[in-house]
N, CA, C and O atoms as a GROMACS GRO file, in nm:
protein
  504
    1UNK      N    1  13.032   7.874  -0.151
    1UNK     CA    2  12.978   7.886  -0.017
    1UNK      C    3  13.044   7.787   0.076
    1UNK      O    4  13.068   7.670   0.046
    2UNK      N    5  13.072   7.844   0.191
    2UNK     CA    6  13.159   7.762   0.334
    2UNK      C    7  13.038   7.736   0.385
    2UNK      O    8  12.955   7.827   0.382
    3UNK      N    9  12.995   7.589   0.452
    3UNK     CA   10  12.903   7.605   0.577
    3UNK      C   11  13.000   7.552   0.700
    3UNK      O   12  13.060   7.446   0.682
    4UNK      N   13  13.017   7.622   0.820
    4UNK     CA   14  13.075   7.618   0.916
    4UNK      C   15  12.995   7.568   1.044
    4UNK      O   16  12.929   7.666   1.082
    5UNK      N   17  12.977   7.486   1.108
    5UNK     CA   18  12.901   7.438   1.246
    5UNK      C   19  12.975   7.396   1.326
    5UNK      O   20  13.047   7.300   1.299
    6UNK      N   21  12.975   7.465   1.463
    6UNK     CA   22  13.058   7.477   1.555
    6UNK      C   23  12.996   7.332   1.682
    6UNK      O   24  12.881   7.287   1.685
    7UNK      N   25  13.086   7.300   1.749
    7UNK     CA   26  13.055   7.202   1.895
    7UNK      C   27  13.131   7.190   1.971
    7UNK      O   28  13.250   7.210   1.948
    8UNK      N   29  13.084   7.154   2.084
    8UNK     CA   30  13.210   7.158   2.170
    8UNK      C   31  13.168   7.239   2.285
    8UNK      O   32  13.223   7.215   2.392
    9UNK      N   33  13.079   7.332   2.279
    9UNK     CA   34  13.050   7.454   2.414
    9UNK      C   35  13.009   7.375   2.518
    9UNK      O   36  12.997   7.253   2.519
   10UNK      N   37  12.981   7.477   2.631
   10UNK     CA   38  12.906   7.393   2.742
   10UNK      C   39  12.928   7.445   2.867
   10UNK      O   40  12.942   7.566   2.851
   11UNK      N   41  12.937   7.419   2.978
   11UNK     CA   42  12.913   7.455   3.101
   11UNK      C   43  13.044   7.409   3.157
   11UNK      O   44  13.075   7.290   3.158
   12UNK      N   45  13.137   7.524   3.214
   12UNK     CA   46  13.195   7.470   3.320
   12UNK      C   47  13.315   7.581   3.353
   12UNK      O   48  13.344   7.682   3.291
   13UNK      N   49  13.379   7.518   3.486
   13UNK     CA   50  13.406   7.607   3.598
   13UNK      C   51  13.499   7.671   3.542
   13UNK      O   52  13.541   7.648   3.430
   14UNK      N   53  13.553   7.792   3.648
   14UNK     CA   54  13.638   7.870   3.570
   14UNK      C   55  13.781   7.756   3.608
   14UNK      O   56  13.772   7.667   3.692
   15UNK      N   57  13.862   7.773   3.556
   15UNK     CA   58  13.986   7.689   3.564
   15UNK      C   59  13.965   7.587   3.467
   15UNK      O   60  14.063   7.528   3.420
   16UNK      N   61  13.853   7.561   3.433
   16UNK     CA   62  13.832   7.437   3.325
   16UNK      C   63  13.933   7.431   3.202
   16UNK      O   64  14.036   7.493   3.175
   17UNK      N   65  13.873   7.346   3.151
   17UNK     CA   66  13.948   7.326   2.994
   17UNK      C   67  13.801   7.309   2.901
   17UNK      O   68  13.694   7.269   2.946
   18UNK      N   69  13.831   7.354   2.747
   18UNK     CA   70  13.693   7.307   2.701
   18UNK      C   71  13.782   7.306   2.547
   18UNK      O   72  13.890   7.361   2.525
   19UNK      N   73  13.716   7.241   2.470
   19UNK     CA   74  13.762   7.247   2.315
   19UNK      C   75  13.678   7.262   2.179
   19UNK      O   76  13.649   7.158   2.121
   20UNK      N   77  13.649   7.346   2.140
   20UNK     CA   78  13.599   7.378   2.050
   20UNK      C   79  13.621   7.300   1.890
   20UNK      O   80  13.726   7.333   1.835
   21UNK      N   81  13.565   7.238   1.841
   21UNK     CA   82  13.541   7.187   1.723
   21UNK      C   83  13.463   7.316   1.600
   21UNK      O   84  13.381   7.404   1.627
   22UNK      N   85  13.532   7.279   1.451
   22UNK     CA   86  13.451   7.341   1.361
   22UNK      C   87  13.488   7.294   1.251
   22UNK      O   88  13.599   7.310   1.200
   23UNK      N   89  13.367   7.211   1.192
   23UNK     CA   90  13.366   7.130   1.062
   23UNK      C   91  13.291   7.218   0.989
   23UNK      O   92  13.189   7.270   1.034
   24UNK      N   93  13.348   7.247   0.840
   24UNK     CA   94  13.342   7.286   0.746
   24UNK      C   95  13.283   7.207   0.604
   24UNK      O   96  13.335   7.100   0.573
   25UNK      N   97  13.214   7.242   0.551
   25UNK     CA   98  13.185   7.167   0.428
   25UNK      C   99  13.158   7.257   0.346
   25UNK      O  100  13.176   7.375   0.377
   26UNK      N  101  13.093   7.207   0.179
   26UNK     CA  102  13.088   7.306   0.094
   26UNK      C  103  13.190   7.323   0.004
   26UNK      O  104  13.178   7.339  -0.117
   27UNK      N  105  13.333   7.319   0.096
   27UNK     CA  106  13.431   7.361   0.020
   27UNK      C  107  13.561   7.329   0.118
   27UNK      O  108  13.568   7.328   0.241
   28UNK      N  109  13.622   7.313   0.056
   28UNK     CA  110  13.766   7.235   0.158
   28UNK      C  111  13.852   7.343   0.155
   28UNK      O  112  13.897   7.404   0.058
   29UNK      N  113  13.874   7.361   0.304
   29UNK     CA  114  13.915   7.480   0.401
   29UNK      C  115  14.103   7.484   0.401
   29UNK      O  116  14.177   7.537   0.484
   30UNK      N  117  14.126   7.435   0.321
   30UNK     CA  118  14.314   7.404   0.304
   30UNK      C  119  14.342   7.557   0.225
   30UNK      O  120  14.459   7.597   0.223
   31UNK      N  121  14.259   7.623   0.174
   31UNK     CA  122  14.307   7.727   0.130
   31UNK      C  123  14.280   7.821   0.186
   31UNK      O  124  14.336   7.923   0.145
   32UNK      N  125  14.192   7.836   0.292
   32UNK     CA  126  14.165   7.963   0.377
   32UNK      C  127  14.227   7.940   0.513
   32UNK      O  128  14.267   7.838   0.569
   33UNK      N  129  14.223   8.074   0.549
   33UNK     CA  130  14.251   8.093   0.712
   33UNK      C  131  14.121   8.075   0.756
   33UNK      O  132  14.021   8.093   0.687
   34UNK      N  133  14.123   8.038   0.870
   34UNK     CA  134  14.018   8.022   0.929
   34UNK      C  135  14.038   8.101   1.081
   34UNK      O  136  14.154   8.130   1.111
   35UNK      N  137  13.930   8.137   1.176
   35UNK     CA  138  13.942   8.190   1.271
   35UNK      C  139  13.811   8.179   1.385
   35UNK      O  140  13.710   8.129   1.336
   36UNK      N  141  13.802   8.214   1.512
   36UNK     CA  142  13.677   8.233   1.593
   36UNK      C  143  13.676   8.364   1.608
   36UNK      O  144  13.757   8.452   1.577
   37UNK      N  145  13.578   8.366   1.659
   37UNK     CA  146  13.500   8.522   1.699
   37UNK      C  147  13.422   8.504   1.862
   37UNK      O  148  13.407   8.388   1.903
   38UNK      N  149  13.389   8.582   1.922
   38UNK     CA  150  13.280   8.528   2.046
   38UNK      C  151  13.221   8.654   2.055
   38UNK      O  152  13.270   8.755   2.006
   39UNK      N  153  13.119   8.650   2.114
   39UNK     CA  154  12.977   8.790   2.179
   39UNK      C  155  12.938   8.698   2.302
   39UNK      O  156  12.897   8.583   2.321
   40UNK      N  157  12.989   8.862   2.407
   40UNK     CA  158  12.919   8.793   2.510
   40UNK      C  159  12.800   8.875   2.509
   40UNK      O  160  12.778   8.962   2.425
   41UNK      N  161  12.712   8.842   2.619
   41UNK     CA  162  12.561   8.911   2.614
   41UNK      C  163  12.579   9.090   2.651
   41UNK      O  164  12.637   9.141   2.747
   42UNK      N  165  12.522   9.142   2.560
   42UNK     CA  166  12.508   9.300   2.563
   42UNK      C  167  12.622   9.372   2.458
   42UNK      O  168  12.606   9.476   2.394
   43UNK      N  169  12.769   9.262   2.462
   43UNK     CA  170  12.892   9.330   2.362
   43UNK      C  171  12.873   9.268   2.215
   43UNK      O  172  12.816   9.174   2.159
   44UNK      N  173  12.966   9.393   2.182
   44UNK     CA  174  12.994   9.364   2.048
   44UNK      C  175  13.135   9.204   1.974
   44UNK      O  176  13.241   9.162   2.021
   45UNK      N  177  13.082   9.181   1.892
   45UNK     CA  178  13.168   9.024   1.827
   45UNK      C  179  13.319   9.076   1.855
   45UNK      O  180  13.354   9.191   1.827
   46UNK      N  181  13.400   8.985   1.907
   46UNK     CA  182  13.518   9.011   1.957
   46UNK      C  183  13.588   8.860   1.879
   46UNK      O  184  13.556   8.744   1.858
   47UNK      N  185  13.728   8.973   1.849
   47UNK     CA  186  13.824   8.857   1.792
   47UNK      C  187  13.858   8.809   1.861
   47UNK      O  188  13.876   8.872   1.965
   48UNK      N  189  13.905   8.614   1.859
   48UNK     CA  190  13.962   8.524   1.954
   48UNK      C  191  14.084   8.520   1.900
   48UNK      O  192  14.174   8.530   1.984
   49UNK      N  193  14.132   8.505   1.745
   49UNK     CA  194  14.234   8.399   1.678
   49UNK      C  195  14.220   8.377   1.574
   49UNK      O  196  14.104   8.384   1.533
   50UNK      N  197  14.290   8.353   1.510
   50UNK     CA  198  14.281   8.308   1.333
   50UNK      C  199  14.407   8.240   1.348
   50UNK      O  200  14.489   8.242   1.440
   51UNK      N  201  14.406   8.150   1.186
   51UNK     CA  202  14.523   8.048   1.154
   51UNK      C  203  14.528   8.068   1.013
   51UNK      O  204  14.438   8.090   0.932
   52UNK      N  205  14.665   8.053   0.999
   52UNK     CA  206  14.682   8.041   0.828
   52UNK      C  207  14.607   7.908   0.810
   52UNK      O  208  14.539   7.835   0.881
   53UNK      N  209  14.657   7.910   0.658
   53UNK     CA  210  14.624   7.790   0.552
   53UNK      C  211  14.670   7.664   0.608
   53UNK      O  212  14.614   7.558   0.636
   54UNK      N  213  14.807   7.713   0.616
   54UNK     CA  214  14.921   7.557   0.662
   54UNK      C  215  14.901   7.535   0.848
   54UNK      O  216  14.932   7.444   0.926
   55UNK      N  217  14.862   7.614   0.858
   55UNK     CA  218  14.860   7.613   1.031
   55UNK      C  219  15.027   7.709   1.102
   55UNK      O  220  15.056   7.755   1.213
   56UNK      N  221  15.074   7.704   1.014
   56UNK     CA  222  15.226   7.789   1.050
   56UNK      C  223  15.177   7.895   1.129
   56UNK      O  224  15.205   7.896   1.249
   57UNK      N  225  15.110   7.981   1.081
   57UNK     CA  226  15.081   8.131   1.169
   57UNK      C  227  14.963   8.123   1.252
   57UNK      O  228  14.859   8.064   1.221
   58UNK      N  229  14.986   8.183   1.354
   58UNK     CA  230  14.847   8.216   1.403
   58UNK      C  231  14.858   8.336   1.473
   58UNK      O  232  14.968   8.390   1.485
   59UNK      N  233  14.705   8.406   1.545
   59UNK     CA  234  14.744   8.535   1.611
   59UNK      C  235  14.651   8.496   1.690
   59UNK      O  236  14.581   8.397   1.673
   60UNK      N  237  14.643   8.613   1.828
   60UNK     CA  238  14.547   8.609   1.955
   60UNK      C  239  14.523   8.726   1.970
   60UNK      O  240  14.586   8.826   1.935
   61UNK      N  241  14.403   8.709   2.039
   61UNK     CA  242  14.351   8.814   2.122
   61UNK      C  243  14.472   8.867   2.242
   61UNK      O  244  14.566   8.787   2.237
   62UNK      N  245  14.493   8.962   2.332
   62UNK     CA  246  14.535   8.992   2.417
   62UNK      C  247  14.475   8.871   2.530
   62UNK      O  248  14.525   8.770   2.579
   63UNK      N  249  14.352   8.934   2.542
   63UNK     CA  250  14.280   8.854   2.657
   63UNK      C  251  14.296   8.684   2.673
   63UNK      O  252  14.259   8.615   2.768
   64UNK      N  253  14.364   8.641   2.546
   64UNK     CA  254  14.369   8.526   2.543
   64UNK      C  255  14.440   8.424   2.511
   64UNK      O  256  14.431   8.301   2.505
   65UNK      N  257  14.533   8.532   2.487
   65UNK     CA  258  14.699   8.461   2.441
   65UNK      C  259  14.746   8.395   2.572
   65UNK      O  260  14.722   8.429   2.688
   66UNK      N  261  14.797   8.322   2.539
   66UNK     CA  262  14.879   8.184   2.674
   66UNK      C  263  14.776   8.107   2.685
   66UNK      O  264  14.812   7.990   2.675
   67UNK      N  265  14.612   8.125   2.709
   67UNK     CA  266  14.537   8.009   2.685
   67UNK      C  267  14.476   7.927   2.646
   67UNK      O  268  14.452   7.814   2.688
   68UNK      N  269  14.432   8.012   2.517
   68UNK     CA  270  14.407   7.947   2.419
   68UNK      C  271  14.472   7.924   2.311
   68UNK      O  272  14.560   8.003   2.275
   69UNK      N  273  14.432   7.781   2.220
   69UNK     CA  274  14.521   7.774   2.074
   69UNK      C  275  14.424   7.765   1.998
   69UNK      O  276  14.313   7.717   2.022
   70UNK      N  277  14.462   7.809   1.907
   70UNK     CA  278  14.402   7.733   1.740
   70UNK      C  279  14.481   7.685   1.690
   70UNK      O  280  14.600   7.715   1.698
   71UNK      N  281  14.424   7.584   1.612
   71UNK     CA  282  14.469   7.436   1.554
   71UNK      C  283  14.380   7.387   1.434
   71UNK      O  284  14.265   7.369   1.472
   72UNK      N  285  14.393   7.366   1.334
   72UNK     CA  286  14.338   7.269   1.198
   72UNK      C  287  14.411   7.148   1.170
   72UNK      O  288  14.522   7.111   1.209
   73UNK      N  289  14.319   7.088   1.086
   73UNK     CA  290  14.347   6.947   1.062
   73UNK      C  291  14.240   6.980   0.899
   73UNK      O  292  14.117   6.975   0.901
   74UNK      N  293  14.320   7.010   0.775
   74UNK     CA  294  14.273   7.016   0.686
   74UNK      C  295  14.204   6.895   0.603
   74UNK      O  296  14.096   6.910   0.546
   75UNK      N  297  14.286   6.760   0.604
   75UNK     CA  298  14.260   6.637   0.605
   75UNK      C  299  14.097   6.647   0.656
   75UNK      O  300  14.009   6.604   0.582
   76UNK      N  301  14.068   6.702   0.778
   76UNK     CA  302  13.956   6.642   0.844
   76UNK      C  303  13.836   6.775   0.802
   76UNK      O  304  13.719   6.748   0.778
   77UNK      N  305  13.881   6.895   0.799
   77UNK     CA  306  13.793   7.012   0.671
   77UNK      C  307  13.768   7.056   0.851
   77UNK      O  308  13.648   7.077   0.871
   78UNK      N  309  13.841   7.070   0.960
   78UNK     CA  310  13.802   7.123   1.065
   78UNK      C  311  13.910   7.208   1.150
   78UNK      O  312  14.031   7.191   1.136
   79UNK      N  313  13.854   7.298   1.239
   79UNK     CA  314  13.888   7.378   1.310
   79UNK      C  315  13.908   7.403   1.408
   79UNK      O  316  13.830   7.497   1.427
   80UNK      N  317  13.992   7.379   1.547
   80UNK     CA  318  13.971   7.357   1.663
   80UNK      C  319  14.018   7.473   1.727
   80UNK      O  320  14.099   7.542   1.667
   81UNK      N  321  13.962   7.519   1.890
   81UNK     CA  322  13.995   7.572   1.968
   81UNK      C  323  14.018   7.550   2.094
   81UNK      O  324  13.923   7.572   2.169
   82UNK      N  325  14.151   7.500   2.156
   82UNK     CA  326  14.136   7.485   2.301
   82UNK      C  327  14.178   7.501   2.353
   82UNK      O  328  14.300   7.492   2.365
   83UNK      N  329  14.031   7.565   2.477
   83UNK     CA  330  14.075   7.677   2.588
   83UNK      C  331  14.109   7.598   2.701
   83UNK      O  332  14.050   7.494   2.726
   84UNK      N  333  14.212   7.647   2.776
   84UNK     CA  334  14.244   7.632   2.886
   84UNK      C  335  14.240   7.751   3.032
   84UNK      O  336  14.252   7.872   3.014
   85UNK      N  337  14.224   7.701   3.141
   85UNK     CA  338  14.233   7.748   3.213
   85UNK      C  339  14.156   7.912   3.238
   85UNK      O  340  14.197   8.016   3.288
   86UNK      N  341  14.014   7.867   3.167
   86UNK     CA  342  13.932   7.950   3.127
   86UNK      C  343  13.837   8.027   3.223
   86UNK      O  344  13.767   7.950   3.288
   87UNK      N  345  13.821   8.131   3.242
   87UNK     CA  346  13.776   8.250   3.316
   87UNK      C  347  13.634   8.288   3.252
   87UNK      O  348  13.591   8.280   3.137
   88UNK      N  349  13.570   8.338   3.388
   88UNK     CA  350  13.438   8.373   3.395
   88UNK      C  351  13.422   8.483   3.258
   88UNK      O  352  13.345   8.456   3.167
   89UNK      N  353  13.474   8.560   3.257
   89UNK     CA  354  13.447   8.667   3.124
   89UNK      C  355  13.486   8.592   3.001
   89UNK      O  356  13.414   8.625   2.907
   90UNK      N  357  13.560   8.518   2.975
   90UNK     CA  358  13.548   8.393   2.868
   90UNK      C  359  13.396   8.345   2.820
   90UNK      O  360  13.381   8.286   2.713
   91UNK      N  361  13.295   8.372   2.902
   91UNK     CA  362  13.170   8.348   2.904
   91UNK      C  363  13.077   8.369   2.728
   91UNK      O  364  13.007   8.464   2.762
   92UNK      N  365  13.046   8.349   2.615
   92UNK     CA  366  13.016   8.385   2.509
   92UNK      C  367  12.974   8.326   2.460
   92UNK      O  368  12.932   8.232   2.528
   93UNK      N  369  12.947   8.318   2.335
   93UNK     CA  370  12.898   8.246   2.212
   93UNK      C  371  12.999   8.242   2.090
   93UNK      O  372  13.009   8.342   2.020
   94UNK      N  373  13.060   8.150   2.068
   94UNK     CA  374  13.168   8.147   2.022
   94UNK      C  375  13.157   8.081   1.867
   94UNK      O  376  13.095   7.978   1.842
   95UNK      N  377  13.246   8.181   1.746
   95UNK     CA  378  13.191   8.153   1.650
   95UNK      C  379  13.282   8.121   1.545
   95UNK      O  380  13.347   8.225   1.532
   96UNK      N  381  13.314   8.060   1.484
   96UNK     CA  382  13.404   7.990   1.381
   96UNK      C  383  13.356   8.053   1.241
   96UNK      O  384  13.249   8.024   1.188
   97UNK      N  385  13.439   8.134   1.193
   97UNK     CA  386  13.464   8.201   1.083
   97UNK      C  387  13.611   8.236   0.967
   97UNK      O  388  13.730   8.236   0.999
   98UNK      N  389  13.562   8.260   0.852
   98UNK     CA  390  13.613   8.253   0.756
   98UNK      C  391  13.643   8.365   0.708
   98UNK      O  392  13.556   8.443   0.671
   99UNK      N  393  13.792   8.396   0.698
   99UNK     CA  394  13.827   8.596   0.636
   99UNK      C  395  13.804   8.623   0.539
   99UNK      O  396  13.862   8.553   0.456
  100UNK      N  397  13.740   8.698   0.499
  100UNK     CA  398  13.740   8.795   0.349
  100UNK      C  399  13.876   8.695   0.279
  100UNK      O  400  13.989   8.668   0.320
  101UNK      N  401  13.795   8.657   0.150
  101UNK     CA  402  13.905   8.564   0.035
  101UNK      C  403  13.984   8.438   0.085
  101UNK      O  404  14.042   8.366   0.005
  102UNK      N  405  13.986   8.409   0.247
  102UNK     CA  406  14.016   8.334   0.303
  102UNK      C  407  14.160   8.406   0.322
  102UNK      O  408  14.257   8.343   0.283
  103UNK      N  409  14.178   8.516   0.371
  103UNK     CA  410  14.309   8.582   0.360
  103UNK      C  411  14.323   8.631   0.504
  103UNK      O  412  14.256   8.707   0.574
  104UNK      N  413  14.453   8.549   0.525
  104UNK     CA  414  14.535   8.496   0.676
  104UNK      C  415  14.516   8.689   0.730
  104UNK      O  416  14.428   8.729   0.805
  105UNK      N  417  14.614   8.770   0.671
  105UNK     CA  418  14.646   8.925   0.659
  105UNK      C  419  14.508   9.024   0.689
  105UNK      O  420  14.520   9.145   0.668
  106UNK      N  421  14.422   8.988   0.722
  106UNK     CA  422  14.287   9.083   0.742
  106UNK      C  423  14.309   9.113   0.936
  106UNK      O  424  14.365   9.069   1.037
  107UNK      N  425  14.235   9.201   0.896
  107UNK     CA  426  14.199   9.238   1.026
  107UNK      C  427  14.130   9.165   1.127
  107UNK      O  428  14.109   9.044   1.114
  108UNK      N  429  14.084   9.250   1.256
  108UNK     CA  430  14.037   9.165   1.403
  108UNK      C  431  13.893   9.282   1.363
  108UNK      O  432  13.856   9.333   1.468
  109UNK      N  433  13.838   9.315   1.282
  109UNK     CA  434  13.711   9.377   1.273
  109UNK      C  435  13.616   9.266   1.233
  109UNK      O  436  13.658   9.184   1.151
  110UNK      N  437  13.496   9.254   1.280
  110UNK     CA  438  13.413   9.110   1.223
  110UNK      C  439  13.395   9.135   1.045
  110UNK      O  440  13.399   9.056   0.951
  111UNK      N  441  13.377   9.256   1.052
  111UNK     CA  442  13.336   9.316   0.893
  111UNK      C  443  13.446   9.238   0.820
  111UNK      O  444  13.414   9.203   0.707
  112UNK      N  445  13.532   9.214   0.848
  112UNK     CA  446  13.618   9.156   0.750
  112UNK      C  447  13.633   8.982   0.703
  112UNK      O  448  13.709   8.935   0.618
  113UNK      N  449  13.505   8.889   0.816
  113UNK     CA  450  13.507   8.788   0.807
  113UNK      C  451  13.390   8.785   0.759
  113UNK      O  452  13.292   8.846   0.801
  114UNK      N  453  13.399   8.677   0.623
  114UNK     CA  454  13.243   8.713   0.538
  114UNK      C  455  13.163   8.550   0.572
  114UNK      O  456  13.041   8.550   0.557
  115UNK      N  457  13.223   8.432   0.612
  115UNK     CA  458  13.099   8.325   0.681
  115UNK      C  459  13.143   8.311   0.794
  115UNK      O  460  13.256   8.335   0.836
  116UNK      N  461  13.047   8.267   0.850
  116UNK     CA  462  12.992   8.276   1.026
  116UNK      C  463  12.911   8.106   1.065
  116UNK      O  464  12.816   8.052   1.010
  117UNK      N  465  12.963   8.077   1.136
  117UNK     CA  466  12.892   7.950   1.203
  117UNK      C  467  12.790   8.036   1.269
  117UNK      O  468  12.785   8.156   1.297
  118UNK      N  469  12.677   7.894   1.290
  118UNK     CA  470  12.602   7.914   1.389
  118UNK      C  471  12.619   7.948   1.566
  118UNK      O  472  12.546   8.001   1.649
  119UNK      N  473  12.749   7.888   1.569
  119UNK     CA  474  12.803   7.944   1.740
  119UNK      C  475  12.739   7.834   1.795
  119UNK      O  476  12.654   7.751   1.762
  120UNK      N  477  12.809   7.864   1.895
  120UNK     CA  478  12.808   7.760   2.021
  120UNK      C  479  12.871   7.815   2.170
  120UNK      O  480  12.984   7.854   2.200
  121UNK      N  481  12.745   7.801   2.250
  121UNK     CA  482  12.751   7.841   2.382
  121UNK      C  483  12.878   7.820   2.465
  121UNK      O  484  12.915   7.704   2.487
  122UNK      N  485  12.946   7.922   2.512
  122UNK     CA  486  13.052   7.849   2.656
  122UNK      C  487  13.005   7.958   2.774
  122UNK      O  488  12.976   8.078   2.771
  123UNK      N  489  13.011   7.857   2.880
  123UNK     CA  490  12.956   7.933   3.011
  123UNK      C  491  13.068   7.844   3.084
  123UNK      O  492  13.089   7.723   3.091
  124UNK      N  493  13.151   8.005   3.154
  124UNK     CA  494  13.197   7.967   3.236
  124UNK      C  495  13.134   7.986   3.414
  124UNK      O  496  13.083   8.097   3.431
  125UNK      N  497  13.133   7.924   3.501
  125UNK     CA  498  13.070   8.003   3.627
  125UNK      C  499  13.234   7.979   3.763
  125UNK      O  500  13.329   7.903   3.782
  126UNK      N  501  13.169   8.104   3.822
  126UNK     CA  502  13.334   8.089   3.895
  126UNK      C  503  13.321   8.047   4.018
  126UNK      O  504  13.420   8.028   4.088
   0.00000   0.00000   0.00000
């Protein structure tokens, strides 16, 4: 079992910057990919990003490529995300998750990520 708890959300303008944290325990995260997810209110869980093992690969959303990164620090069993120059529909609950087997190669369907943080709020207002 992964337990994943996300921090970092919060309030602020569109143009902001914000950075997402996600510490992991349970089990040391050097062998999985790791990734976020977000739901905004009324939609369905939407892919942000995932990272390999080593941090070498990563992928994006459309909506979010050029501003956001993902980043690990295995040493530290954590997960970071940070957004820049972030827009009102950026608005969500943003969730730090783990792929099926911890395998980089899965899909952008949530079904395929089997642990889930608790999430953490970002509100952007414009």
């Amino acid at each position: 079992q992964v337990q994943l708890v996300e921090s970092g959300g919060g309030l602020v303008q569109a143009g902001g910057s914000l950075r997402l944290s996600c510490a992991a325990s349970g089990r040391t995260i050097s062998s999985y990919a790791m990734g976020w997810f977000r739901q905004a209110p009324g939609k369905e869980r939407e892919f942000v990003a995932r990272i390999s093992t080593s941090g070498g690969s990563t992928r994006y959303a459309d909506s979010v490529k050029g501003r956001f990164t993902i980043s690990r620090d295995n040493a530290k069993n954590t997960v970071y995300l940070q957004m820049n120059n972030l827009k009102p529909e950026d608005t969500a609950v943003y969730y730090c998750v783990v792929p099926r087997s911890g395998n980089y190669y899965v899909g952008t369907s949530s079904s395929f990520y089997d642990y889930w943080g608790q999430g953490t709020q970002v509100t952007v207002s414009s």
